[in-house]
N, C-alpha and C positions, 0 to 999 in steps of 0.2 A: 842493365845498369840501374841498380836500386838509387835513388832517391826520395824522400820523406813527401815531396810535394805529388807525387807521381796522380796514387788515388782524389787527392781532391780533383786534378787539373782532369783527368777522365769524367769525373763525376759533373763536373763544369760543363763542359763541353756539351751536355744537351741540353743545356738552359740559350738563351736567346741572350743573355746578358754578353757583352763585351768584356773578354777576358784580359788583364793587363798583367804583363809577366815582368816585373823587373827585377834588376840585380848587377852589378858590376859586368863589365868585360871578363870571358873566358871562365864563368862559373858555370858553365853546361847549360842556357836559355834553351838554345837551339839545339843542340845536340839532344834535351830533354823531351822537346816537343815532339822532333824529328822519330824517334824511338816510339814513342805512346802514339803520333797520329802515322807514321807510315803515308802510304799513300791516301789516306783520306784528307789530307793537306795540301793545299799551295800554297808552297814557300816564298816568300817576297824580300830579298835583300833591299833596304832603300838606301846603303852605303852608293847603291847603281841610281846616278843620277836622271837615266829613262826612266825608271820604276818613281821616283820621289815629283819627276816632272808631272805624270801620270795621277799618280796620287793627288798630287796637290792642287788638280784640276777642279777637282771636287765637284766632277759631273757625274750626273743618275744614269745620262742615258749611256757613256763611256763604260764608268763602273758597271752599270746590267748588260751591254754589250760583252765587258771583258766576261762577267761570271755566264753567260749562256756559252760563249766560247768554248771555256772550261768544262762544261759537263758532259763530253766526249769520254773526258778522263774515268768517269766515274761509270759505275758498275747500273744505274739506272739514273735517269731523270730526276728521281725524288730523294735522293742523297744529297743529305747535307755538304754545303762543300766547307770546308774549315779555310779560311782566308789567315794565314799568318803573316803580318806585315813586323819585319825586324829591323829595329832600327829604330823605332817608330817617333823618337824623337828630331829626326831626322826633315819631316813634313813641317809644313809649317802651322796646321792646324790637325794632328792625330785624331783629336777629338773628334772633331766635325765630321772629317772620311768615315770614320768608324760608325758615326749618327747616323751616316746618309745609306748604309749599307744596315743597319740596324731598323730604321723606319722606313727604306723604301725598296728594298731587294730582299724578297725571300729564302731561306733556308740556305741562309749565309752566316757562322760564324765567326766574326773577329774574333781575334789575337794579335795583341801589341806586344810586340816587346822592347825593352828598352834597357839602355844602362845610365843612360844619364836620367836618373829619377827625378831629382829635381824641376829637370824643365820638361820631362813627357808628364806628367802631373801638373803642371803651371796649364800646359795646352790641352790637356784629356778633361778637367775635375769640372769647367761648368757644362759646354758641350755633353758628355756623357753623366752627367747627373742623374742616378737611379738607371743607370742601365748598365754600369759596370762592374765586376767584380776585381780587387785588386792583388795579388799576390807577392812576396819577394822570395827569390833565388839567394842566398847566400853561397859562398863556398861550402863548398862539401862539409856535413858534419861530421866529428868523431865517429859516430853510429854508422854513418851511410858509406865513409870509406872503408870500417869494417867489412862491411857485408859483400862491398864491392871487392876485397883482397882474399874475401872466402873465410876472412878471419874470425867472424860470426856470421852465425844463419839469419836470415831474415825474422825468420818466426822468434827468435833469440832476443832480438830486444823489447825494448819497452817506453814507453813516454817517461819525461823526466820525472821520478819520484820524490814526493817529498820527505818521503820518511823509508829506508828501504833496511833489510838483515839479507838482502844477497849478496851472495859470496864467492868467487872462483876459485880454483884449486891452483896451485904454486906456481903449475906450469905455463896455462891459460893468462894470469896476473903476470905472471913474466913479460909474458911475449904481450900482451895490449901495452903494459909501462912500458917496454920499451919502444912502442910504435905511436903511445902519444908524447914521447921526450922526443921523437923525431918528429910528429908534427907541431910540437912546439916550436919546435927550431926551424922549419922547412913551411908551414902550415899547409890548408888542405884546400888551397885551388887544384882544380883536376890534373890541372898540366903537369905539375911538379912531380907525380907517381913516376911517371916513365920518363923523366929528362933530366937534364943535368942541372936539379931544382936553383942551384946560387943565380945562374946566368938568368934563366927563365924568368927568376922572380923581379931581377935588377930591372929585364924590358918590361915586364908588369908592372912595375912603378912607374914608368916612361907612360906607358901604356895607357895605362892609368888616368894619372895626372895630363896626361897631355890631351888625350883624344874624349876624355871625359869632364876635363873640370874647363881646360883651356876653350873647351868649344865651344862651352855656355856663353862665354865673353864676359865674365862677371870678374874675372879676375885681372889687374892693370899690372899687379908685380907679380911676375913669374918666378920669379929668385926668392923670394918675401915669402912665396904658400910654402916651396918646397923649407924652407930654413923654417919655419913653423912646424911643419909636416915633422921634421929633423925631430924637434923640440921635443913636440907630441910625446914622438916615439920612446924619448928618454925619459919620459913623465908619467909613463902610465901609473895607474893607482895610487895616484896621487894628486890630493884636489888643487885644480887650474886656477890661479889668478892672474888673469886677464891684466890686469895693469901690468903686470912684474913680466910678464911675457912681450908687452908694449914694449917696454923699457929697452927689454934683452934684446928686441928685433928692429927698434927703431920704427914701427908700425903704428898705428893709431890705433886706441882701445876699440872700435867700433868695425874696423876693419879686422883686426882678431878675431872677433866676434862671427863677422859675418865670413870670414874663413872656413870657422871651424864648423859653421852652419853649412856651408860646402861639405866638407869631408864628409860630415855625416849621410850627406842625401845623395853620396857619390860612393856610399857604403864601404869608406875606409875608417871609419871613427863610430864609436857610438859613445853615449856620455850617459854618466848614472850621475842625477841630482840626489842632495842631501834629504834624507829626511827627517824632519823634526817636525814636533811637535806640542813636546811636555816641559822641554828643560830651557832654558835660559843658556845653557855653557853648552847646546847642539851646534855644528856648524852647519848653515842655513843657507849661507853663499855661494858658496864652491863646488861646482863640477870635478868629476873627474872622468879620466878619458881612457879608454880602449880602442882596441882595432878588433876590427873582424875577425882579420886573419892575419895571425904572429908572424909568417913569409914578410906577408909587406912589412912588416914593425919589422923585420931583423936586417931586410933590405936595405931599407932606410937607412939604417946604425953600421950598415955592411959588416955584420957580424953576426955569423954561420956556424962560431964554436959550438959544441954540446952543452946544452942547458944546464945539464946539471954542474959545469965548469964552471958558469957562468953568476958573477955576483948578483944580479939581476934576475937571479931563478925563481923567485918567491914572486915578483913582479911577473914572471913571464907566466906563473904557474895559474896564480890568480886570475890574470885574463885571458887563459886558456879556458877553464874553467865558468869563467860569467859569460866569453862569447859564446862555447858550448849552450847554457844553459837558454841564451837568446835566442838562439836556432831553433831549439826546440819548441820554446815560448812560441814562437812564431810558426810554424811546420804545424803542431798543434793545438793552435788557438787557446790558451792557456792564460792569456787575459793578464798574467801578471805584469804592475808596472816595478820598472828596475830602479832602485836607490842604493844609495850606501849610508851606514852612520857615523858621527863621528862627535868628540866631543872635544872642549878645546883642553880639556884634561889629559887626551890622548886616548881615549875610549874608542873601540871602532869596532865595528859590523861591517865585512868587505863587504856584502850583498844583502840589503834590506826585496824582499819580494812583496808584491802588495798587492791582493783584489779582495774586490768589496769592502769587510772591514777588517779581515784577515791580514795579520804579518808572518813573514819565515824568512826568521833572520840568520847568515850562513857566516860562518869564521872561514875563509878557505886561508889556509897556510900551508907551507911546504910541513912542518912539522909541530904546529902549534895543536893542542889535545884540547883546549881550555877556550871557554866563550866568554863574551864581556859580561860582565857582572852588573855594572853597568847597562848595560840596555838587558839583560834581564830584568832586575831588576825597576827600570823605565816603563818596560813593554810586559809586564808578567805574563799576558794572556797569546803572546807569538811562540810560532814553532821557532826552536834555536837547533841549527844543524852546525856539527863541525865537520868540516873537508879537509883532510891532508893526506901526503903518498898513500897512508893505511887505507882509508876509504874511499876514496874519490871516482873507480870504475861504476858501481854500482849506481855512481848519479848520473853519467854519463851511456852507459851501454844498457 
């Protein structure tokens, strides 16, 4: 089971550090771990309220009790035992367990994992200071469901490029377009390959939303996120103002706000701020919103037509496309931070990329050839890429 994080998380694993795995519900955490450590791991569900009781005991001599126990399991005495506790937001202080097994029990490493990011973060970040390494899990990317359908070889791809002239032959280009217009529409949680993706996806939004954002207790109207959530979804790529959404949902601007600060850390949303810098007529204010993964967004909208039917194609293509390019950013520590631009003339840049003092500014469109003139012009000295049907594998595969 290829996955982009595979080699870092092995390479991890003989440092001392505290490894934190996050990522949504049913993105392969576990299933990931399970595969790369085999039996050199013990698995800890803490959904099992023994295990969370246990844990949250936060006794040395309990915890070095339980791990002398365990090295029965193991092939000699001086084997590392890999301790995965899943859930890990589930404890009342992750942090702390994971410290007491880090500074006073030997040749023990943690692994947290978690989907509700926000609050295994809230509990992990002063406890484990300087002793953790942090990772995220997304749904499967373009690339990695490739290699896992055999539809490309492993050695076959490449990190996202910024500037590429490769090129597939008629038949190859066929058959990937038409398996990313299906995961446009379907997108790329693992479950959806082999199941009857509309239904699966509907209880993933359940799923979701319920057992991940509800359990925070941060949220008081349950009817309010999802009818937002709703919103989102017919909004994407296009910049958010928060008052005008106030309005439409009857919510308070500040509660918006701290919504959509949920969704993101609950890895349904992700948001690209404006960048400006030069011009007076940039817009400076406004957010705009994606999802992760287009399943949830089509979920939501309960609408499973084919993309390309679909008057919302250019929307769905473009955030096909910038969550693709996030995954990677991320998989491959790539450093780039994500903007868009835009100007109140109508001038726009879907994806400003930005490190150091470095710009690569991307037009993606279903069928637009031509970049803003305009932030050429603005930006002389940034890479300008165009993306549409004609090009778009090569940035992705």
């Amino acid at each position: 089971m290829y996955r982009s994080l595979s080699q870092t998380i092995v390479k991890n694993i003989d440092s001392k550090e505290v490894l934190i795995l996050l990522g949504p519900r049913q993105v392969g955490k576990t299933t990931l771990l399970k595969n790369l450590l085999k039996e050199r791991a013990i698995y800890i569900d803490l959904d099992d309220k023994v295990y969370r009781d246990f844990f949250d005991s936060l006794s040395i001599a309990k915890y070095r009790s339980y791990i002398n126990s365990q090295l029965s399991s193991f092939h000699n005495e001086h084997d590392k035992i890999i301790l995965i506790l899943d859930e890990a937001q589930r404890l009342k202080d992750p942090g702390l367990a994971a410290k007491i097994f880090y500074d006073e029990i030997e040749n023990v490493k943690v692994i947290l994992t978690g989907s509700a990011t926000l609050d295994i973060r809230k509990k992990t970040s002063e406890s484990l200071a300087g002793r953790k390494t942090t990772l995220n899990l997304f749904p499967l990317s373009f690339q990695e469901y490739l290699v896992q359908r055999n539809l490309v070889h492993e050695d076959g791809i490449h990190q996202f490029p910024l500037s590429t002239t490769f090129s597939y032959d008629d038949i190859t280009a066929h058959t990937l377009t038409e398996e990313a217009y299906e995961r446009m529409r379907i997108g790329l949680y693992p479950g959806v390959v082999n199941t009857q993706a509309e239904s699966y996806l509907q209880e993933l939004v359940d799923a979701v939303i319920l057992k991940d954002i509800f359990y925070l207790n941060l949220v008081k109207n349950t009817s309010g996120l999802v009818e937002l959530l709703k919103l989102l979804a017919s909004f994407i790529g296009q910049p958010i103002n928060i008052s005008d959404l106030s309005k439409r949902l009857g919510i308070a601007r500040q509660t918006i706000t701290d919504y959509i600060q949920i969704l993101e850390k609950s890895y349904i949303i992700f948001t690209l701020s404006p960048y400006t810098k030069e011009r007076e007529d940039e817009i400076s204010k406004y957010e705009i919103i994606y999802f992760y993964d287009l399943g949830i967004r089509n979920a939501l909208l309960n609408d499973f037509r084919p993309v390309t039917m679909r008057t919302d194609f250019n929307k769905i293509f473009a955030n096909f496309i910038i969550a693709e390019i996030k995954k990677l950013n991320a998989y491959y520590s790539l450093r780039y931070k994500f903007h868009y631009w835009k100007t109140t003339q109508g001038s726009e840049v879907a994806l400003v990329l930005e490190k150091d003092t470095k710009l690569e500014g991307f037009s993606i469109d279903v069928y637009k050839e031509s970049f803003s003139k305009g932030f050429e012009n603005t930006y002389p000295e940034s890479g300008k890429h165009i993306i549409n049907l004609n090009n778009y594998l090569p940035y992705l595969v």
